[in-house]
C-alpha positions in Angstrom: 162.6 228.2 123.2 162.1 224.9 121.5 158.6 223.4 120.9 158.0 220.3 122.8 154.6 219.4 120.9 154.4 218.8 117.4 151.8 217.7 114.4 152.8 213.9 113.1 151.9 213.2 110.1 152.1 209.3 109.0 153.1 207.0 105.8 149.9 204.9 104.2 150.4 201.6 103.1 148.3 200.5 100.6 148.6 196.8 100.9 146.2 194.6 98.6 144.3 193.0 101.6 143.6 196.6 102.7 140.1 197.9 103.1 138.6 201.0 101.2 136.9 203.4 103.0 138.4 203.2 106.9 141.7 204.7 106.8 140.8 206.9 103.9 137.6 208.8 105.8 140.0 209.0 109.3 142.5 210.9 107.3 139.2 213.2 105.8 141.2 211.9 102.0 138.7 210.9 99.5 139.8 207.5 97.8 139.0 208.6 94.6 141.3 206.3 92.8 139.7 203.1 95.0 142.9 202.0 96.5 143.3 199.6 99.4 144.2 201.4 102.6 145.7 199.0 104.7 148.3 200.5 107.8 148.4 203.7 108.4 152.3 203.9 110.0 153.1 206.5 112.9 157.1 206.0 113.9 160.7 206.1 112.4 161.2 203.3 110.6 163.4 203.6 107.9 161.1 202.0 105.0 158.1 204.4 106.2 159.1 207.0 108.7 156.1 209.9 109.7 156.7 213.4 109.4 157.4 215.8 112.0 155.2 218.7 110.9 156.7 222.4 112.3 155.6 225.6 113.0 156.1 227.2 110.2 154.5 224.3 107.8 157.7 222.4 106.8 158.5 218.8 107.7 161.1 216.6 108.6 161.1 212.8 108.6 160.9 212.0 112.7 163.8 209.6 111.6 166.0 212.6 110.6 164.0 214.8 113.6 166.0 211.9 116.3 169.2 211.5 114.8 169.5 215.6 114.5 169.2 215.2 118.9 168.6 212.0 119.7 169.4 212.6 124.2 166.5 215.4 123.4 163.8 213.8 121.5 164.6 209.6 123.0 166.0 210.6 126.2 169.9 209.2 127.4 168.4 206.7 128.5 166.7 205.2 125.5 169.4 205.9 123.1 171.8 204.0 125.2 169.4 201.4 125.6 167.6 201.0 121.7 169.8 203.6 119.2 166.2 204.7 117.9 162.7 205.4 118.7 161.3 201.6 119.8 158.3 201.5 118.8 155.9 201.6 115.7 152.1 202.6 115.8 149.3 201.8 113.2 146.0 201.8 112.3 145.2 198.7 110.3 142.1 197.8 108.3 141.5 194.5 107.4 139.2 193.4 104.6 141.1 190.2 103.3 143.4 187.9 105.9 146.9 188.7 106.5 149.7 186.2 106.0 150.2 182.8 108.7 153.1 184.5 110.7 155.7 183.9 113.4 157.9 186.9 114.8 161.8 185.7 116.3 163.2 186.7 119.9 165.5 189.2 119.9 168.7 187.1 120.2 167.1 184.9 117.1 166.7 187.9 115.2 170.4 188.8 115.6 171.7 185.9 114.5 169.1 185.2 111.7 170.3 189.0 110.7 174.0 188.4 111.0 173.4 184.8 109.1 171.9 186.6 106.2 174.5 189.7 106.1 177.2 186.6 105.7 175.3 185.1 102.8 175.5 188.5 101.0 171.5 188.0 100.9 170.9 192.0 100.0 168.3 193.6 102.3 165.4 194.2 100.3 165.4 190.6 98.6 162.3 189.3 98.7 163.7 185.9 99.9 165.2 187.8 102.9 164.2 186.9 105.9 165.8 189.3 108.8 165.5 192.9 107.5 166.9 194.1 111.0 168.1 192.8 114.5 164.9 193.4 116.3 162.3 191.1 117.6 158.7 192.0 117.0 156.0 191.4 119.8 152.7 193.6 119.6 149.5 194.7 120.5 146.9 195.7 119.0 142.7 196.7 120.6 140.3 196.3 118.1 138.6 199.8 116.6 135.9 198.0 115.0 132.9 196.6 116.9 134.3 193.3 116.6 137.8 192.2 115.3 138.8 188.6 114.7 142.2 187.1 114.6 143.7 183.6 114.6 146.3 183.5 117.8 148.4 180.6 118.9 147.3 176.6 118.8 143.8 175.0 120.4 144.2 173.1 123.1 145.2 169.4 122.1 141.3 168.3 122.9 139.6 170.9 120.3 142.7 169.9 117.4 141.3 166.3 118.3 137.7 167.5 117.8 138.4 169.4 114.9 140.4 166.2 112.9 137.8 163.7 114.3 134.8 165.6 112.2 136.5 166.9 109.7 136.5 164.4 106.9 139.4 165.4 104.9 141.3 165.6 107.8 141.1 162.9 109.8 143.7 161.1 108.4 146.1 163.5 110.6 144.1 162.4 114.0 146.9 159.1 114.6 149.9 161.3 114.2 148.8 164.3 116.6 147.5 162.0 119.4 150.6 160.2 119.0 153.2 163.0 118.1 151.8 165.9 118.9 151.8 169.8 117.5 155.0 170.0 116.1 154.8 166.7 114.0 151.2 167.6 113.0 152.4 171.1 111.9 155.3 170.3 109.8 154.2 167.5 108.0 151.0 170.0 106.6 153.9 172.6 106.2 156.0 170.5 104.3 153.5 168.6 102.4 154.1 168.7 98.4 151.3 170.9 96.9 150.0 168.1 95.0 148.8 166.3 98.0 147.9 170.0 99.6 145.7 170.1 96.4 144.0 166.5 96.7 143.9 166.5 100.7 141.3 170.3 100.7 139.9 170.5 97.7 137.0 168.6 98.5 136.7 169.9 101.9 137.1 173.8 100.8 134.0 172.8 98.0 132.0 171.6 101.3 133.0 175.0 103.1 131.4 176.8 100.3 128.5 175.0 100.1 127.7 175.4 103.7 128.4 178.7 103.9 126.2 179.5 101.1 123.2 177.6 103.0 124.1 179.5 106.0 125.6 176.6 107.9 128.7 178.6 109.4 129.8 181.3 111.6 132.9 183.8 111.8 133.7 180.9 114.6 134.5 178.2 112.4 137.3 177.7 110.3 135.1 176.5 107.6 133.6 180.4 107.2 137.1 182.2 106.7 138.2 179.1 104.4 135.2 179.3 102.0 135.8 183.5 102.5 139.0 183.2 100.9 137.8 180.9 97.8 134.2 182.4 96.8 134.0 184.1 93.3 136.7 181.9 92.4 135.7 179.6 89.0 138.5 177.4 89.7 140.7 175.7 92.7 144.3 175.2 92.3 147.9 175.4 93.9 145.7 175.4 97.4 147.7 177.4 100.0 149.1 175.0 102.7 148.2 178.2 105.2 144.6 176.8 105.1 145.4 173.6 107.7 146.1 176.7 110.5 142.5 178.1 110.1 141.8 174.6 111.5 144.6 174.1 113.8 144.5 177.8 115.2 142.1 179.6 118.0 140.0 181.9 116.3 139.4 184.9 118.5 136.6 187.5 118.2 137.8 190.8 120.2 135.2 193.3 120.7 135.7 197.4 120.7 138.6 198.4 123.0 139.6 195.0 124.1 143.0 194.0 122.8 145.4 190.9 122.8 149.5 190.7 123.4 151.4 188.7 120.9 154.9 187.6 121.8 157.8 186.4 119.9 157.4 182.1 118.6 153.1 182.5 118.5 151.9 182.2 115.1 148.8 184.7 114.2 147.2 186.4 111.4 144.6 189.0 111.1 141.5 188.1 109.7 138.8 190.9 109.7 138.0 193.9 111.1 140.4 197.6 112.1 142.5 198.2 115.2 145.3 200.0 116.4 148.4 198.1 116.4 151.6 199.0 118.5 155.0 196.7 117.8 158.3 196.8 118.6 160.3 198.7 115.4 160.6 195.5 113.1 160.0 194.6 110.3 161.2 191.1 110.9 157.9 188.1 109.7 158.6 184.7 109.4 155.3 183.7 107.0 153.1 180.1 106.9 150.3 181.2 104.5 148.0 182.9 102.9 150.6 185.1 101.1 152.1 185.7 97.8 155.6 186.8 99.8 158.2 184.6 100.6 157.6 181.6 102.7 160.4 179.7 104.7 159.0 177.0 106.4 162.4 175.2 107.8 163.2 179.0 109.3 159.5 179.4 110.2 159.3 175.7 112.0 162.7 176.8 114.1 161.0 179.6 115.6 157.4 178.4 116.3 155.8 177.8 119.9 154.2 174.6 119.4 152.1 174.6 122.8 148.2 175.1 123.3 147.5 178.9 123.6 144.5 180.5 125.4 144.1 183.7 124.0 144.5 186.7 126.9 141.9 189.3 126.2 143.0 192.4 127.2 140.4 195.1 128.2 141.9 197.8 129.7 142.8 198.5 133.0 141.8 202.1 134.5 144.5 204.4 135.6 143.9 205.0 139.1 145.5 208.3 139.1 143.4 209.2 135.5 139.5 207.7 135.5 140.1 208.9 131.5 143.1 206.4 131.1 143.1 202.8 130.3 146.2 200.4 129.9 147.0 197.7 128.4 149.9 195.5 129.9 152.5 194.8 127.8 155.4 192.6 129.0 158.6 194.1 126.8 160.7 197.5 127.5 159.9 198.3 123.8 156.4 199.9 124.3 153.6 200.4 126.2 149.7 201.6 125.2 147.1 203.5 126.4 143.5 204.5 126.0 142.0 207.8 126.7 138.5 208.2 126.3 136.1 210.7 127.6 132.4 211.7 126.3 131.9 215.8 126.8 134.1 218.6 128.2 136.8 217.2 129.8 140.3 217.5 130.4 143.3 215.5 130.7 146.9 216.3 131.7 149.9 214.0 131.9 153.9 213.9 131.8 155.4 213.0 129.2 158.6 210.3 130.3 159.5 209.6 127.3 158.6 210.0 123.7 154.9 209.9 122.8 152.9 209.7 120.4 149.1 210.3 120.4 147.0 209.7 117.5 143.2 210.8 117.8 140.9 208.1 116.6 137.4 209.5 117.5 136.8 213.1 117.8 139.7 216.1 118.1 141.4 218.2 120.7 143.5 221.0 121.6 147.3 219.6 123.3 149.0 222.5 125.4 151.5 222.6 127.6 154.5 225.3 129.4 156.5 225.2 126.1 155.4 226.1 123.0 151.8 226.9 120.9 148.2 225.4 121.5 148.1 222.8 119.1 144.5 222.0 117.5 144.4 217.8 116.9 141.5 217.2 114.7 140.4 213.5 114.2 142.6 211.2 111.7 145.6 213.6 113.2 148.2 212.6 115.6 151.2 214.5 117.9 154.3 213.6 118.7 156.2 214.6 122.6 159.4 215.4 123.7 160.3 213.6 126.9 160.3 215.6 130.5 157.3 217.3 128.7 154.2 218.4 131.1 150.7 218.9 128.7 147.3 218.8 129.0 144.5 217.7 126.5 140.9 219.4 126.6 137.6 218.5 124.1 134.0 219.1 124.4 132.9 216.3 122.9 133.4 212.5 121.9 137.4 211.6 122.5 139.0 208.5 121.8 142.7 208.8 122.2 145.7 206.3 122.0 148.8 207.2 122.9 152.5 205.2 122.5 155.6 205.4 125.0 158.5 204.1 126.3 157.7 202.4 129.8 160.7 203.7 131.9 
């Protein structure tokens, strides 16, 4: 009889902006070499794919685990539909902010993909754009007691505001009331670096200033700009990602609640750890506040340039499951949930398709009709088969996420 239930074991990325300690202590690894721990990566992709742990203590990439029975382990259903596993989990930890970035539609992804095949543009170029035909949407619920995030433009009233007292920048006020977001944007974006240079220098020596007085929260722009430039002796070849701290919302999430963020709305991670869920892409179009490649043209073609106000999601309870929370998520590619419980307790679902659980407080012991007990400890995570029933018991502090395929 086949097992149904089996130990995952992920890929670490350790990305400079990564933090130190996080990751490192939910894996129980000791960071004895002090290396930034940045994503930890639960899925098939192809650059980073987990490992399907067995019985018998031999592993097998979860890449090579599907393609060896892919109607088995994805269902009919999905393979006809995707060719692979979906989706993508990780555990981030953010200590320094991530790249300005834009994800494509699906149908934009195909061409850009197709496009860049044509040019002969090799896949791992760092000038590539598309590295597959996939769009990228996610969502992500914030681990840490608070998570902040820039997501989507302010309304046209606080870009006004922020223009209007903001010195250095007020020279840009005539053009937005007049043109608007997309005119606003691209003229920062496609501004020559020597202008960049004489437009915020001034303004990112006042940010320091008052945020060395104490003058600034997390919730102004000024705070995250002067973050970026302390310790440095000198200020040069300023990154033209800084006008989107001003232009952006900046959005404080608390622990468990989470935001959705579609294809066209420019984001970027800014402080804090979470669990992040995406379709499986690896497909960024980047603004900012990154030594990779930036194509602003490409970036520009693909960008929502609407007001956004940020959707906070917190969780909805399960009605059928008081231990289950979801999180809405409008694509076919994924969907999230929360388990949670504090004490001995027991929770038992049906797998529909493949999961994948991943324990980030506390550990537990996953059985079901096929198969042997298997002990999750904290850090650890499962992967199961569709058309699997199981059943998840601890004693003590549980918080669970777990990854499918909503069909």
């Amino acid at each position: 009889m086949q097992d149904n239930i089996y130990k995952l074991k992920g890929k670490i990325q350790h990305y400079a902006w990564g933090g130190y300690t996080y990751i490192s202590k939910l894996l129980g690894i000791e960071n004895t070499n002090g290396e930034p721990y940045a994503e930890y990566w639960l899925g098939a992709h192809p650059s980073a794919a987990a490992e399907i742990i067995l019985d018998d203590g031999a592993s097998v990439s979860l890449l090579q685990f599907i393609q060896q029975d892919p109607n088995r382990v994805l269902t009919p259903a999905i393979q006809a539909k995707f060719g692979e596993l979906p989706y993508l989990l990780k555990v981030l930890d953010v200590r320094e902010m991530l790249s300005i970035q834009v994800h494509p539609t699906k149908e934009n992804a195909i061409k850009g993909f197709e496009s860049e095949e044509q040019a002969g543009i090799p896949i791992h170029a760092p000038h590539r754009n598309y590295k597959d035909k996939n769009h990228k949407p996610e969502v992500m619920v914030a681990l840490s007691e608070t998570f902040w995030l820039l997501h989507g433009f302010k309304s046209a009233a606080a870009i006004e505001s922020v223009l209007a007292n903001t010195f250095e920048l007020s020279v840009l006020l005539p053009l937005f009331k007049k043109q608007g977001y997309k005119a606003l944007y691209q003229l920062v974006m496609e501004m020559e670096q020597k202008d960049i240079n004489n437009k915020l220098n001034t303004l990112i020596r006042k940010e320091l200033h008052k945020k060395a007085e104490g003058l600034l929260t997390k919730n102004d722009p000024g705070w995250w700009v002067a973050k970026l430039y302390e310790g440095k002796e000198a200020i040069e070849n300023i990154d033209r990602g800084i006008f989107s701290i001003y232009f952006f919302n900046i959005v404080q999430l608390k622990k468990g609640e989470g935001i959705f963020q579609k294809a066209g709305i420019p984001h970027a991670y800014l402080e804090g750890q979470n669990v992040e869920l995406m379709a499986n892409s690896d497909n960024v179009l980047r603004a900012g506040l990154t030594p990779k490649h930036i194509d602003v043209p490409e970036l520009l073609k693909h960008t929502i340039f609407q007001p956004v106000i940020p959707e906070i999601l917190t969780g909805k309870q399960i009605e059928r499951n008081v231990l289950e929370f979801n999180y809405p998520c409008p694509v076919p590619d994924f969907g999230i949930h929360k388990i949670e419980w504090e004490g001995a307790n027991q929770y038992t679902a049906y797998a529909a398709s493949p999961e994948i659980i991943i324990a980030v407080e506390g550990g537990f012991i996953i059985s079901s009709t096929n198969g042997k007990n298997k002990v999750i400890k904290q850090g650890e995570a499962c992967f199961i088969i569709p058309n699997t029933e199981y059943s998840i018991s601890s004693s003590g502090r549980v918080l669970l996420f777990k990854a499918f395929v909503p069909i």
